[in-house]
C-alpha positions in Angstrom: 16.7 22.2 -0.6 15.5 19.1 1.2 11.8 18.8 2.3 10.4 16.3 5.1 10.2 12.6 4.6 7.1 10.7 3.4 7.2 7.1 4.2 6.2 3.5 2.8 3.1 2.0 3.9 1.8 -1.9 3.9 -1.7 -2.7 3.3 -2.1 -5.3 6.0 -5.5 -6.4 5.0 -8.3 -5.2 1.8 -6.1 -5.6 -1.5 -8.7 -6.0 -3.9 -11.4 -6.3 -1.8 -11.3 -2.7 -1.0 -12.5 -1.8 -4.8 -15.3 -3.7 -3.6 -16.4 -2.3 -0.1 -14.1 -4.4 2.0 -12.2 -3.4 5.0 -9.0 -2.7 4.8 -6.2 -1.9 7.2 -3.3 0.1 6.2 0.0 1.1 8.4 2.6 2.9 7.8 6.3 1.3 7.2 9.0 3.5 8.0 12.1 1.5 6.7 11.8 3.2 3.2 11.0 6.7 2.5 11.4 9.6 0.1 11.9 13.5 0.4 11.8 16.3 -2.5 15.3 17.6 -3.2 17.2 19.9 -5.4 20.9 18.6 -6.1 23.8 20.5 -7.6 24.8 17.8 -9.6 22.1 15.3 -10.0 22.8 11.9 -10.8 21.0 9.6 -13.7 18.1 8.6 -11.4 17.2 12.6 -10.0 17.5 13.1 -13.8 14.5 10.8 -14.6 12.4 11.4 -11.4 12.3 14.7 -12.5 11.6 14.1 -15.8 8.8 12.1 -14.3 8.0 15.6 -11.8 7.1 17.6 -15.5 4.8 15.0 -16.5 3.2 14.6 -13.1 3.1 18.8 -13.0 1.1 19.0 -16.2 -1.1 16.2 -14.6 -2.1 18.5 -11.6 -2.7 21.3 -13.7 -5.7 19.8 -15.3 -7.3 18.7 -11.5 -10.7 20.0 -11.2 -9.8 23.8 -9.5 -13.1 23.6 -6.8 -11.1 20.0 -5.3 -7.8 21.4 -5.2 -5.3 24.1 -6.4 -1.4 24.1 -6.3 0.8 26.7 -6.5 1.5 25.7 -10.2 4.4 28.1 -10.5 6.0 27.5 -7.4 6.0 24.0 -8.3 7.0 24.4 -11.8 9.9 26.8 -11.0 11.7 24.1 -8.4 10.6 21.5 -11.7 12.3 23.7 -13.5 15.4 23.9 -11.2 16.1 20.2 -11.4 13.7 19.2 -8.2 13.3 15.2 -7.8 12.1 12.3 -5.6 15.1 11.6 -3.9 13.2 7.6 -2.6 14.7 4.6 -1.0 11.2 3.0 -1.8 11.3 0.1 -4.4 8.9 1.1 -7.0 6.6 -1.4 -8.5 6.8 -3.6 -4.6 3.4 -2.6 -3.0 4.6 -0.8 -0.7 3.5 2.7 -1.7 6.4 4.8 -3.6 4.0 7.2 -5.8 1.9 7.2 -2.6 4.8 9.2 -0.7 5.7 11.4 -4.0 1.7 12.3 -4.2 2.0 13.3 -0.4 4.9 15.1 -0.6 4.0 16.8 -3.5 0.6 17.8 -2.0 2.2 19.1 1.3 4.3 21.4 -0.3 2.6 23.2 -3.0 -1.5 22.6 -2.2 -3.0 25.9 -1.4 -5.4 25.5 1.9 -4.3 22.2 2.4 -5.9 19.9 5.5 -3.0 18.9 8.0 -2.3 16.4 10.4 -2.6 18.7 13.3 -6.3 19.6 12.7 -9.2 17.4 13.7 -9.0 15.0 11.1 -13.1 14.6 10.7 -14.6 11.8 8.6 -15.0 14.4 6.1 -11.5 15.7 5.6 -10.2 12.4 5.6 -12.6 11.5 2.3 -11.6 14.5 0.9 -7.9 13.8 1.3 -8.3 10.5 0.2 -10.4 12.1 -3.1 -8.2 14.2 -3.7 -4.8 11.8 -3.5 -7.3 9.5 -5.8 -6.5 12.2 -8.5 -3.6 12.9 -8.3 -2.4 9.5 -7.7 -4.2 8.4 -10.9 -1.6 9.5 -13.1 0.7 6.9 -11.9 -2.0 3.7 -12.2 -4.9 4.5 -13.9 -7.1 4.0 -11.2 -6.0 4.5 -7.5 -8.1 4.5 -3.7 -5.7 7.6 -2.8 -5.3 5.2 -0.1 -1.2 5.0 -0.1 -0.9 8.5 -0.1 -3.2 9.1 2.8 -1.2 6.6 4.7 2.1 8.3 3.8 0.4 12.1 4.3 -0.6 11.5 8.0 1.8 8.5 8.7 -1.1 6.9 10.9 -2.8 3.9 10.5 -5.9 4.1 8.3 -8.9 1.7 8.8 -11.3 1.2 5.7 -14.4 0.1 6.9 -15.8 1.0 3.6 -15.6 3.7 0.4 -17.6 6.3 2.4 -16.4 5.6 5.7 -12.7 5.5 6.8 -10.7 7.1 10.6 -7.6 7.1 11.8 -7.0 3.6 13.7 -4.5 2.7 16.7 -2.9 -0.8 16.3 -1.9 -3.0 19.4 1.3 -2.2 20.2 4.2 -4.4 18.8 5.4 -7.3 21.7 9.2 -6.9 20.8 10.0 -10.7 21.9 6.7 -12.1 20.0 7.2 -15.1 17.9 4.5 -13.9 15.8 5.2 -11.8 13.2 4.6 -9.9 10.1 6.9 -10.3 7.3 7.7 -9.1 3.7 8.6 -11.7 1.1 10.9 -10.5 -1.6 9.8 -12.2 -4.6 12.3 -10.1 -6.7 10.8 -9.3 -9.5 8.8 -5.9 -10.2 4.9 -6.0 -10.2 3.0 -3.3 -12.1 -0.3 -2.2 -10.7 -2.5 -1.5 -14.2 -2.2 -4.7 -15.4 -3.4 -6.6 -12.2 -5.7 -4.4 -11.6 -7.4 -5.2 -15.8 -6.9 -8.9 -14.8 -9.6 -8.3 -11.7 -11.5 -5.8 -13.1 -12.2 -8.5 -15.9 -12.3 -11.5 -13.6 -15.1 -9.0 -12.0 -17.2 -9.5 -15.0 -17.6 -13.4 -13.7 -20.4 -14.0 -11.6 -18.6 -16.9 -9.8 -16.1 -14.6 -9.3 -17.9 -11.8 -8.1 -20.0 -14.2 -5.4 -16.1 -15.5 -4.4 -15.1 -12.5 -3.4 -18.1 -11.2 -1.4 -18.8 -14.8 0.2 -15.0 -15.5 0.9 -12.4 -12.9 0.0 -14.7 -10.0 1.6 -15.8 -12.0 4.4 -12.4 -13.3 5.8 -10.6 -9.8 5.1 -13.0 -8.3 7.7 -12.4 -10.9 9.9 -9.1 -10.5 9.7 -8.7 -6.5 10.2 -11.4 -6.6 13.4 -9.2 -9.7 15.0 -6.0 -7.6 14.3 -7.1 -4.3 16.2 -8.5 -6.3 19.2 -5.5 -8.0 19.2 -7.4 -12.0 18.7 -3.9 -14.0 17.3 -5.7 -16.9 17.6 -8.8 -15.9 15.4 -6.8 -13.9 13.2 -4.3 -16.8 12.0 -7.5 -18.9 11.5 -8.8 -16.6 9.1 -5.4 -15.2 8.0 -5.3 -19.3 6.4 -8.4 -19.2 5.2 -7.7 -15.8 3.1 -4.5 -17.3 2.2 -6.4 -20.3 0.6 -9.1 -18.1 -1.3 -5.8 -16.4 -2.7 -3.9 -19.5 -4.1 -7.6 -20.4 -5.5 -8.8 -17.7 -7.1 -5.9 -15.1 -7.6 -3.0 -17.1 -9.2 -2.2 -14.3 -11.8 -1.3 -11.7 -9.0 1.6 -14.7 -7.7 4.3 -14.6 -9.4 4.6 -18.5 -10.4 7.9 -19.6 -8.4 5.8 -18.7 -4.9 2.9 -21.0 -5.6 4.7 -23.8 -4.3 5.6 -21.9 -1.2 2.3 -20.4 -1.1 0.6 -23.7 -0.9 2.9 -25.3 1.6 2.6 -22.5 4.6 -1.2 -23.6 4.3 -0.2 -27.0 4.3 2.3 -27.3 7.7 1.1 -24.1 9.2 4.3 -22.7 9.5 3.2 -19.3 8.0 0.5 -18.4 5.8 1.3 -16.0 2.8 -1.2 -13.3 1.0 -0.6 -10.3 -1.5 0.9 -7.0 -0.5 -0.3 -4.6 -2.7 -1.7 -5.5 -6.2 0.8 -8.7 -6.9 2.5 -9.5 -10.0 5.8 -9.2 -8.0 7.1 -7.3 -5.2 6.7 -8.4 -1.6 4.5 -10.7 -0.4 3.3 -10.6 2.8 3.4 -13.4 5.4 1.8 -14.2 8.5 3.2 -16.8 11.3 3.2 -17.6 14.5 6.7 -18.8 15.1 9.0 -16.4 13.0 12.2 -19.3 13.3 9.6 -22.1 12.1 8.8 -19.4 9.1 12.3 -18.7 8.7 13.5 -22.4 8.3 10.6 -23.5 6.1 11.6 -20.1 3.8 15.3 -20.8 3.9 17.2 -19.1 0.9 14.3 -16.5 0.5 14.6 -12.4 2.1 12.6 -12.1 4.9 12.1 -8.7 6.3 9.9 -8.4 9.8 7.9 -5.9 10.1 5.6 -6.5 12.9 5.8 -8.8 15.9 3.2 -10.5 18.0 
């Protein structure tokens, strides 16, 4: 058995602020992905994901029945037979690996599930996103359901706020820009709980609080409407500027060996770095204008494009 692939994602634009009624824009990364499988012989790593499947299985069973219902012993049989996440996506890098297990997981066994080929209404994508929120929760505690909505539908999603999110179209890629999109590898692994307690407790500061609606908020918006009209020139202007509020006022989420670099794409232009994901490790994401400049000024680190301008 082999079911269909669920991709990665990047959250281009909203980390954090999303929590708070930011934009956000989120696309989906098809490099990595993950499928459910049954092996004959399953190595150490099916062993553990599926150990991982049981866990997540008794998880689901407890979901309120009147927002969703799974075919519990369906699901538990195949758990039983030794099904795992068979993933290429590096957990822990911001890129969305529980978000393509929750998907896949939900596409197989949900009973009157919404798919991708109805009209997705403003409604059914909240209560996709609801329900991914619960389910996704038992991997970090708290989650926006917003990785596995991504990796459900494998469409751009646009967050203009809690209540409010569509289905987005993003210019289409220039293969010979020198802009680009990258991914940083800051090879370490981040974990999502403990960011997330550092800002939910940096929350509790009213300086902090005013920061992030006055800048963080504020150049994040910017940022996702000069993206999807395709304004390069506005959106490296404000890409900086959300770059800067990030060195300032996020330090924890950077792992400590990118400040440096951090502070010195502000400083000569040459790219302009900001958090993929929750931080603590994984990629970073970058943002330049000249992708050879970036490259030279980021010599020695792994640069992956994933978007060019």
């Amino acid at each position: 058995m082999k079911g269909p692939l669920f991709y990665s994602k990047i959250l281009l634009f909203g980390e954090y602020g999303i929590i708070k009624d930011s934009k956000g824009l989120s696309i989906p990364y098809n490099f990595y992905n993950g499928a459910l499988k049954v092996d004959e012989n399953p190595n150490e790593e099916a062993v553990n994901s599926n150990q991982s499947l049981k866990r997540f299985a008794t998880h689901l069973k407890d979901l309120a029945p009147d927002l969703v219902n799974f075919d519990m012993e369906t699901l538990q049989n195949d758990v039983d037979s030794g099904m795992y996440f068979d993933s290429s996506i590096p957990q822990g890098y911001g890129v969305g690996s529980s978000g393509a297990l929750v998907a896949a997981i939900y596409d197989k066994y949900a009973a009157d599930k919404i798919t991708v080929l109805e009209n997705l209404t403003r409604e059914k994508l909240l209560k996709l996103k609801t329900i991914f929120s619960e389910m996704e929760s038992f991997f970090h505690g708290k989650s926006s359901g917003l990785d596995p909505l991504n990796s459900y539908l494998s469409l751009p999603i646009l967050i203009n706020s809690k209540d409010n999110i569509e289905a987005t179209g993003i210019p289409s890629q220039k293969s010979d820009g020198k802009g680009a999109v990258f991914l940083l590898d800051s090879g370490i692994v981040g974990e999502t709980a403990p960011m997330v307690s550092i800002f939910m407790d940096n929350m509790k500061n009213e300086g902090f609080r005013s920061m992030l609606k006055e800048q963080f908020i504020k150049h994040t918006d910017a940022c996702v409407d000069d993206f999807l009209k395709g304004d390069i020139k506005s959106l490296f202007k404000n890409t900086k500027q959300l770059s800067k509020v990030v060195l300032n006022n996020f330090k924890p989420m950077i792992p400590k060996q990118f400040h440096e670099l951090w502070k010195n794409g502000i400083e000569t232009n040459d790219y302009y770095l900001k958090l993929c994901g929750s931080g603590g490790g994984g990629y970073i994401l970058g943002f330049t204008e000249n992708i050879d400049n970036a490259r030279e000024a980021l010599k020695g680190q792994k640069l992956e494009v994933v978007y060019n301008f």
